[in-house]
TORKOL-4160 file (C-alpha; in steps of 0.2 Angstrom, whole numbers, padded with zeros to 4 digits, m for minus):
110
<pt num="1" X="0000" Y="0000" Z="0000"/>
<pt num="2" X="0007" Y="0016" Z="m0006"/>
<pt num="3" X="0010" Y="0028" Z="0009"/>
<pt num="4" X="0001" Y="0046" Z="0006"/>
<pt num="5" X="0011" Y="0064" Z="0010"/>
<pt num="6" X="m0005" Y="0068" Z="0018"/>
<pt num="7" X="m0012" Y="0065" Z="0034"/>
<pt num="8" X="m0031" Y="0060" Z="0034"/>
<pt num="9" X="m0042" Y="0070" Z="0045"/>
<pt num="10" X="m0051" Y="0063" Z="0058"/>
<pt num="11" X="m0070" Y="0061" Z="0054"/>
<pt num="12" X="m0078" Y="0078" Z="0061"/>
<pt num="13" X="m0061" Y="0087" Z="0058"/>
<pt num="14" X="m0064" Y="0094" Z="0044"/>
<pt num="15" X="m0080" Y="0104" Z="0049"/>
<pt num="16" X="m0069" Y="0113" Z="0063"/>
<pt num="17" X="m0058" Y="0117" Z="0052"/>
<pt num="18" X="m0069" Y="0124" Z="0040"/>
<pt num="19" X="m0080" Y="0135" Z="0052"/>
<pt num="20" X="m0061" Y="0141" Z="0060"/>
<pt num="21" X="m0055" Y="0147" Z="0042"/>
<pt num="22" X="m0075" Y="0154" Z="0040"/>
<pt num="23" X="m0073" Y="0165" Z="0056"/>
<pt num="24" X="m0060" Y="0177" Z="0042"/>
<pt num="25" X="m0075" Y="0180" Z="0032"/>
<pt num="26" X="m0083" Y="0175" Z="0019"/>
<pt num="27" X="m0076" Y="0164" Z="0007"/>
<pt num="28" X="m0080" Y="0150" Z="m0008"/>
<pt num="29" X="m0075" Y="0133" Z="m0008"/>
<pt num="30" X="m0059" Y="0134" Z="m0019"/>
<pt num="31" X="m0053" Y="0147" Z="m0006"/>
<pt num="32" X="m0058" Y="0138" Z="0010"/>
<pt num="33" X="m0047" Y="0123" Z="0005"/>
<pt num="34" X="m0034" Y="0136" Z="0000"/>
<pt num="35" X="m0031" Y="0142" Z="0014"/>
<pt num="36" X="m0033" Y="0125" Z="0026"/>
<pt num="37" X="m0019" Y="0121" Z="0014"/>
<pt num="38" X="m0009" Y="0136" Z="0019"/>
<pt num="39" X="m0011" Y="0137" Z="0037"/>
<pt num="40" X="m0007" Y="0121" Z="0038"/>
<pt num="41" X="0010" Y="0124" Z="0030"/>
<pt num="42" X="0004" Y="0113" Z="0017"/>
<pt num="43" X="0003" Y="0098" Z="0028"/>
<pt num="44" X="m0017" Y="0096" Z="0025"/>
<pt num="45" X="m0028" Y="0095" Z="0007"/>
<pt num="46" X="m0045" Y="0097" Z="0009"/>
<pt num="47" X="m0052" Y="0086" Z="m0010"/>
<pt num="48" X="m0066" Y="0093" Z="m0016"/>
<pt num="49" X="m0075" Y="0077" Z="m0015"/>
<pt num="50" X="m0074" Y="0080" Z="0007"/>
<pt num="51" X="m0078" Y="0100" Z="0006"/>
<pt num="52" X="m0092" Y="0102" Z="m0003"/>
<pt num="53" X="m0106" Y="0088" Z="0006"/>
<pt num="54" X="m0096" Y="0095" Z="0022"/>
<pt num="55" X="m0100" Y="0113" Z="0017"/>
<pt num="56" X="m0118" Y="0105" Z="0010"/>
<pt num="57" X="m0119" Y="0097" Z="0028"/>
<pt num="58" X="m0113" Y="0113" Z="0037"/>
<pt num="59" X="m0125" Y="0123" Z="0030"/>
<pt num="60" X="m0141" Y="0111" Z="0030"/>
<pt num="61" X="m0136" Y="0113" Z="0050"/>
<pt num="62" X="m0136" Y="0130" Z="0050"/>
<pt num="63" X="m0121" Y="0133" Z="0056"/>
<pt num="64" X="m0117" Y="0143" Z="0037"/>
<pt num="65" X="m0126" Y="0153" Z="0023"/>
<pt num="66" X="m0122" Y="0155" Z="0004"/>
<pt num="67" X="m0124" Y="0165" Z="m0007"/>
<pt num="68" X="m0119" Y="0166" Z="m0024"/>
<pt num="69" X="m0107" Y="0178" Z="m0034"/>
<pt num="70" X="m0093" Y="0180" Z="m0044"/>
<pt num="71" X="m0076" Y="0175" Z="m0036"/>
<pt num="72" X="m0060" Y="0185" Z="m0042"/>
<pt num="73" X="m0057" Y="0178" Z="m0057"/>
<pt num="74" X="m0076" Y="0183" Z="m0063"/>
<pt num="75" X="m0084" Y="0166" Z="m0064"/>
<pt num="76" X="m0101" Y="0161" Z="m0053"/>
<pt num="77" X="m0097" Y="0155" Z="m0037"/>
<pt num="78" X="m0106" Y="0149" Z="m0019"/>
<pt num="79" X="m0098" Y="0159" Z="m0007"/>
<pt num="80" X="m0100" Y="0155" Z="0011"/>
<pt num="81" X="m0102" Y="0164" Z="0027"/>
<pt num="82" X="m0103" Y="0159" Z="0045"/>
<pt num="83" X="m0117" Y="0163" Z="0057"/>
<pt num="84" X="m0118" Y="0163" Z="0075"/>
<pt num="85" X="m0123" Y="0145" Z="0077"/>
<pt num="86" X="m0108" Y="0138" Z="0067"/>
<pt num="87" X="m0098" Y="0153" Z="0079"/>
<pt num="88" X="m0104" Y="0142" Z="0096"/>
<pt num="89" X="m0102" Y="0125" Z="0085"/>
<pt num="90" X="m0083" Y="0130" Z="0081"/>
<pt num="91" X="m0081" Y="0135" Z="0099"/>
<pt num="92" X="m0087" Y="0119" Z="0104"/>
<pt num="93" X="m0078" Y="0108" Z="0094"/>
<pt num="94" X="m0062" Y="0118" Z="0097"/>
<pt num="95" X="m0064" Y="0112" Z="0116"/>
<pt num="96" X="m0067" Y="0095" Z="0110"/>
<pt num="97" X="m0052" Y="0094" Z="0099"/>
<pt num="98" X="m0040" Y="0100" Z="0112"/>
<pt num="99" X="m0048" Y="0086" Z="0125"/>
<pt num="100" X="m0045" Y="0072" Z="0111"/>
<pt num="101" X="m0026" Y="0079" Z="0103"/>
<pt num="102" X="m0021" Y="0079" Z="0122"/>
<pt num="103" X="m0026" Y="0064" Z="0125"/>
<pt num="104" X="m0017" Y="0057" Z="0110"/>
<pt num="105" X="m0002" Y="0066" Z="0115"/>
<pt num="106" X="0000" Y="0059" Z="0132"/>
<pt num="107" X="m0003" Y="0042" Z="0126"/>
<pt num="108" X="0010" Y="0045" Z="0112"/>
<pt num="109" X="0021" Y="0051" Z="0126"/>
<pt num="110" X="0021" Y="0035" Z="0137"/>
């Protein structure tokens, strides 16, 4: 089995990081998983066979809203924005994901 450069995220990973990178303001999906890309110092791709039914999902929980417009380069794009349940959500989950990552570590650690 061939070994991957990437690290796979853990299941529900992926909506905190997408309502994190949300909390800069509105952005489109091709820009979301940009920047994920690039604050992880390239260590995390988001496919877009992940972020899209997890932006669907995110947004059938209202936790975002879209709209749609023209990205930069002038072509029709959803843009996403998040509201104020996805704000408590992403503080939630933040707490949960520094409960679980310390956890791992100290079990790493011993």
């Amino acid at each position: 089995m061939a070994k991957s450069s990437q690290p796979a995220l853990l299941q529900g990973t992926l909506d905190l990081l997408i309502l994190h990178v949300l909390q800069r303001g509105e952005m489109h999906g091709y820009a979301i998983a940009q920047t994920i890309h690039l604050l992880s110092d390239d260590a995390l791709t988001v496919e877009e066979g992940s972020l899209y039914p997890a932006l669907y999902r995110l947004e059938l929980d209202g936790a975002i809203s879209a709209r749609w417009g023209l990205s930069e380069n002038n072509r029709k794009a959803k843009f996403y924005h998040i509201n104020k349940a996805g704000r408590k959500l992403v503080d939630e989950q933040h707490e949960t994901w520094d409960r679980l990552s310390s956890g791992v570590q100290r079990v790493l650690e011993r």
